[in-house]
C-alpha positions, -999 to +999 in steps of 0.1 A: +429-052-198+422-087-192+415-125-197+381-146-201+394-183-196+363-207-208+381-239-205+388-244-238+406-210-249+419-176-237+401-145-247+414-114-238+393-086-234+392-049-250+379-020-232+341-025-249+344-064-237+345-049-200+325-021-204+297-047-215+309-076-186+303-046-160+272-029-175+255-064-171+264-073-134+256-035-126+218-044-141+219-079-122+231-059-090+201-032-091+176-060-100+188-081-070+183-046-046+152-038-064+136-074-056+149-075-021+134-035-019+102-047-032+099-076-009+105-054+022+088-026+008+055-050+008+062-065+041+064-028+057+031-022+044+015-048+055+022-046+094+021-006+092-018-014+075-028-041+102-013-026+129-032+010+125-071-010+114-060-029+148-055+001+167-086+019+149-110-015+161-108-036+135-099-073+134-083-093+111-098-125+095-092-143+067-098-133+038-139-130+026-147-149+064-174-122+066-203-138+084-218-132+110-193-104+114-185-070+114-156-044+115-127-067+108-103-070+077-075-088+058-046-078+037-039-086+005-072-087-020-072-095-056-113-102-058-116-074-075-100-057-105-084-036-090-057-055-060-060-037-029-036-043-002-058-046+027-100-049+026-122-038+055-158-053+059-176-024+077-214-043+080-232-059+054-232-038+022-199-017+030-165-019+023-135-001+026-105-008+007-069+006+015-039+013-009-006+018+006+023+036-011+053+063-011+052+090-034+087+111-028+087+148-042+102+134-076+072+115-086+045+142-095+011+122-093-009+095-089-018+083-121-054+089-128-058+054-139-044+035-112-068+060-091-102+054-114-095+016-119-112+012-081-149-001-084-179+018-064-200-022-061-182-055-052-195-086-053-184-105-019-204-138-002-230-137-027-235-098-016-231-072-034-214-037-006-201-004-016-168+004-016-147+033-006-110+037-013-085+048+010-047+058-005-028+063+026+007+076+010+040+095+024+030+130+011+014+148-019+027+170-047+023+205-040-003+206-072-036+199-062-045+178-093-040+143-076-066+155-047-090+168-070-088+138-088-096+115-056-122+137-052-141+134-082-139+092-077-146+095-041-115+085-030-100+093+004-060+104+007-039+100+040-005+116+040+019+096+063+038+125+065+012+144+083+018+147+127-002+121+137-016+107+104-039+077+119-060+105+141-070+118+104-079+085+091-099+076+118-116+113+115-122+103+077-133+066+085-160+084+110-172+105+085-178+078+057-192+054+079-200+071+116-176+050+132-167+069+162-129+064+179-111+080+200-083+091+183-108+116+167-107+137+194-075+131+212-051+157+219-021+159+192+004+154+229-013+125+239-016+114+205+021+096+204+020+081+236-012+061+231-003+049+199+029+031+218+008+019+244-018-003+214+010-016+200+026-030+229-001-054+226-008-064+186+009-090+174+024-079+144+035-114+131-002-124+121+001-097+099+028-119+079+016-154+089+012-179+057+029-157+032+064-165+014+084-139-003+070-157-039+034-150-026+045-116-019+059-106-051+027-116-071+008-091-042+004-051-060+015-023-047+008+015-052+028+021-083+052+051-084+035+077-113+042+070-143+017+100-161+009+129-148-030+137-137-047+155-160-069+182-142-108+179-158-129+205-164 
């Protein structure tokens, strides 16, 4: 079926020899995609993050440059045990910390752990601010076990799936913290057109500035499930 030269000798190979040879550059081949998937995956996610906190009023900082300032955020935070992928300093003593992710109809939950593993208190600048988490995903399961799970941990979901999805985070960022933005009471129809107009003017490549693909594949990202949530009583 064919020949391995090595330089020294001629080895032909059996059916099992190529089954093996073709088995291993198929795994080399999906690890190669995965990687590069991964990579772009991480990169999406950060300018779809900074470009909605920009729209919503936020500015972005370096990371923990918190003084003397408020409303403004970076991407990317591994302070705590938990790695978020971005971090927003409301005012002194309140935090909001954002996981982004996409959960297709085959993976059934978020796992509770991932979920529970967010703290309430961080320690930040020698202060210590309450923290809300924010999982902003492409849809839910049709069970209700992953919301009632957020619930009970005081989590917040976004589906990105949802018409119009950064009108309800800014209705839930109002209602944690009483910041008040427009896009809570826009029209759905004007909604779209508003959305193009802010973007016209962020520049999305500060959202990637200083980071290499090696720096990026040490960053977290929303894991896909791996158990299924476990409804409590």
């Amino acid at each position: 079926m064919g020949f391995l030269d090595t330089g020294v000798r001629t080895r032909e190979l059996d059916f099992d020899d190529i089954t093996g040879l073709t088995t291993a550059l198929g795994c080399a081949a999906l690890t190669l995609r995965g990687s590069d998937k991964s990579i772009y995956g991480k990169l999406f996610e950060r300018l779809m993050l900074g470009s909605v906190l920009t729209i919503l009023g936020f500015q972005l900082v370096k990371a923990g440059a918190i003084k003397g300032k408020t409303k403004v955020f970076w991407l990317s935070d591994s302070t705590a045990a938990r790695e978020s992928d971005a971090t927003v300093f409301i005012e002194l003593g309140k935090l909001a910390r954002f996981d982004i992710g996409f959960i297709g109809p085959g993976n059934s939950e978020i796992s509770k752990d991932k979920l529970s593993r967010y703290e309430r208190d961080l320690e930040l600048d020698g202060a210590t601010h309450t923290s809300k988490t924010f999982i902003v995903v492409d849809r839910l399961p049709q069970s209700g076990k992953t919301r009632k799970t957020a619930e009970k941990i005081g989590a917040e979901i976004v589906q990105m799936s949802l018409s119009y999805w950064p009108k309800e985070l800014a209705i839930k960022i109002e209602k944690n913290y009483g910041i008040k933005h427009e896009l809570c009471t826009m029209p759905e129809d004007k909604i779209g057109r508003y959305l193009e107009e802010q973007l016209k003017s962020i520049k999305v490549q500060e959202f990637l500035a200083g980071f290499s693909t090696d720096q990026l594949n040490g960053e977290s990202e929303l894991p896909d499930a791996e158990e299924e949530v476990e409804a409590e009583s």
